[in-house]
N, C-alpha and C positions, 0 to 999 in steps of 0.2 A: 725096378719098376715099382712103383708108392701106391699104395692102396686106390689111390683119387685117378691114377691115368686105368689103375687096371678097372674099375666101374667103367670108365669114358670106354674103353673098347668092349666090354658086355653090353654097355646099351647101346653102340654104335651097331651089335648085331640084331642085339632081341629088339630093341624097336620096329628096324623094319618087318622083321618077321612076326609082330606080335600083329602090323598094319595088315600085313596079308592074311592073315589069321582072321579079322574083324571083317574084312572085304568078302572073302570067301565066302563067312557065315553068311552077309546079308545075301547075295547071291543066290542060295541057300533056301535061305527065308525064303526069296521070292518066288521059288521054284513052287513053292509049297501053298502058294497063294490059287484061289480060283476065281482066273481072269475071265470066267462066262460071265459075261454082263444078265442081269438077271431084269425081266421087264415087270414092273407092278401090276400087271393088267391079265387077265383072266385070256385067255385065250380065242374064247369065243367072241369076245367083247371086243377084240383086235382085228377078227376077220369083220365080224358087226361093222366097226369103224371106215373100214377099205372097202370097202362095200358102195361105196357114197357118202357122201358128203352130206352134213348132218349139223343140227345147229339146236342146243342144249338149253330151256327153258327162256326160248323165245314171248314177247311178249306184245299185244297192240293194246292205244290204251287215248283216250278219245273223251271229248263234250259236245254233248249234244247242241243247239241253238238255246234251249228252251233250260240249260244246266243240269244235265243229267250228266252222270260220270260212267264212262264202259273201258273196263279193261277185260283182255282176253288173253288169257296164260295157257300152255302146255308145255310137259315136261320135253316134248322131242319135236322136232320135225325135221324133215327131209323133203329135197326137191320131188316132184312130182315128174311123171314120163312124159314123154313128149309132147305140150301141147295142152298137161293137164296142170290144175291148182297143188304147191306143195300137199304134202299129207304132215297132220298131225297127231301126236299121241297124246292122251290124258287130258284133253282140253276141258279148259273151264271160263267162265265169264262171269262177273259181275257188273251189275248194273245198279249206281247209287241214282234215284229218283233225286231230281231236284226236290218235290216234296217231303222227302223225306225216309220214302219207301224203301226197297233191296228185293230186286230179284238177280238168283244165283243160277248158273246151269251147269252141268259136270254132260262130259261125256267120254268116251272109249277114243273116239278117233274124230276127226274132221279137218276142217279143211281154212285158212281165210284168204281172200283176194280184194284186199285192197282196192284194184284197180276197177274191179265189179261192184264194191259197197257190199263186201257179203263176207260173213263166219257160216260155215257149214257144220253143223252138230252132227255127227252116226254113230251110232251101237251104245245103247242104254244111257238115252239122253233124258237126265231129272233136271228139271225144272221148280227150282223155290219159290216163291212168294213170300214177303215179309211177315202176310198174317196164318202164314204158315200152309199154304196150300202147294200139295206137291204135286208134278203133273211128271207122266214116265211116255217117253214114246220111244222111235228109233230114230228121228231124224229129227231135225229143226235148222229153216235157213232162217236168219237175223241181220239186219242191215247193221252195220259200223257204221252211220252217221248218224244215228236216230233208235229211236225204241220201238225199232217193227220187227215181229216176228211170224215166220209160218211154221205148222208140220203139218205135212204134207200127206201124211199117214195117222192111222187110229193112235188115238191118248187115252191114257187111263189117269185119272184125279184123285187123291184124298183129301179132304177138308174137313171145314169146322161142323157143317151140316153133314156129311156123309161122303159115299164114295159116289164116283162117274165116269162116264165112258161115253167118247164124241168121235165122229169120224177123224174131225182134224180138227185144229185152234188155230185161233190168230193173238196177238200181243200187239195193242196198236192204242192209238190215240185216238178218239172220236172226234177230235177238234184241233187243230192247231196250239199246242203251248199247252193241251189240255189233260187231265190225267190219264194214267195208264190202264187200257183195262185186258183182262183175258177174256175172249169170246171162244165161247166152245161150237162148234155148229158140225151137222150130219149125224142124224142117228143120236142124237143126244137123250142119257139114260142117267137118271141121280138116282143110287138108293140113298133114300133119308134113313139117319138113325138118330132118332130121338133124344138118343142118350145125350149126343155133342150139343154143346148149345151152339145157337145161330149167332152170326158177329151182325 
């Protein structure tokens, strides 16, 4: 037997034996893998989710007749119980004036329904004005089709003349097409301070 058949019958064994060898190992391997599917999400934030049905920085967004532009954003909202308006969280709106103005409102929670014309503002509802007058209450309802606002409850105001305190406000138009104003009324109390100058 010549050197070249006696190779051909050593690799005729170790081959196969070297295959099962390689097999084995991966085998092996695999045992040694951990097949617990692992979920990126917090726990809490899973039960959060199965909880209800929930819809991630929903947004309404709208002109006025007169060209006024209203969007209203919040980070969360979820359907509402039975009978009642979605709830929202972290709601906010802007309001560009056709003439040019901005008023902005931030609040905690509220509510919008479309089918009523209405954004519901609750829990530490601020109110901007372009010339910087801030108004704080707990509540504010506001029409989606137009620049009408109420609260319904006491306001507290800072401004360029000082600070104030009214039963309630309104945000409305005195005329048709006509500018925007804040009317404070009940109880109405300004302390002046001198220092601010008057716009």
């Amino acid at each position: 037997m010549d050197s070249h058949s006696r190779a051909v019958a050593y690799l005729k064994v170790l081959l196969p034996l070297a295959a099962l060898v390689l097999l084995s190992t991966l085998f092996m391997i695999s045992r040694g893998v951990n097949t617990d599917a692992v979920i990126p999400f917090a726990q809490k934030e899973i039960e959060d989710r199965m909880k209800g049905q929930q819809v991630t920085a929903p947004f309404f967004s709208g002109t006025t007749m007169r060209g006024d532009e209203i969007m209203v954003t919040a980070a969360l909202a979820r359907p509402g119980r039975t009978g009642s308006a979605p709830v929202a969280s972290d709601l906010s709106a802007e309001f560009k004036l056709a003439d040019g103005g901005r008023i902005t409102l931030v609040s905690e929670t509220g509510a919008i329904q479309p089918d009523q014309d209405l954004a519901r503002f609750t829990g530490n509802v601020v109110i901007t004005s372009a010339d910087g007058l801030v108004v704080e209450t707990e509540a504010l309802d506001t029409a989606l089709s137009g620049l009408e606002a109420v609260s319904p409850g006491p306001v507290r105001a800072t401004g360029a003349i000082g600070d104030l305190t009214a039963g309630n406000m309104q945000i409305r138009t005195k005329t048709q097409g006509g500018p925007v104003h804040m009317v404070f009324k009940n109880g109405v109390k300004l302390l002046y301070d001198p220092q601010k100058p008057e716009r």
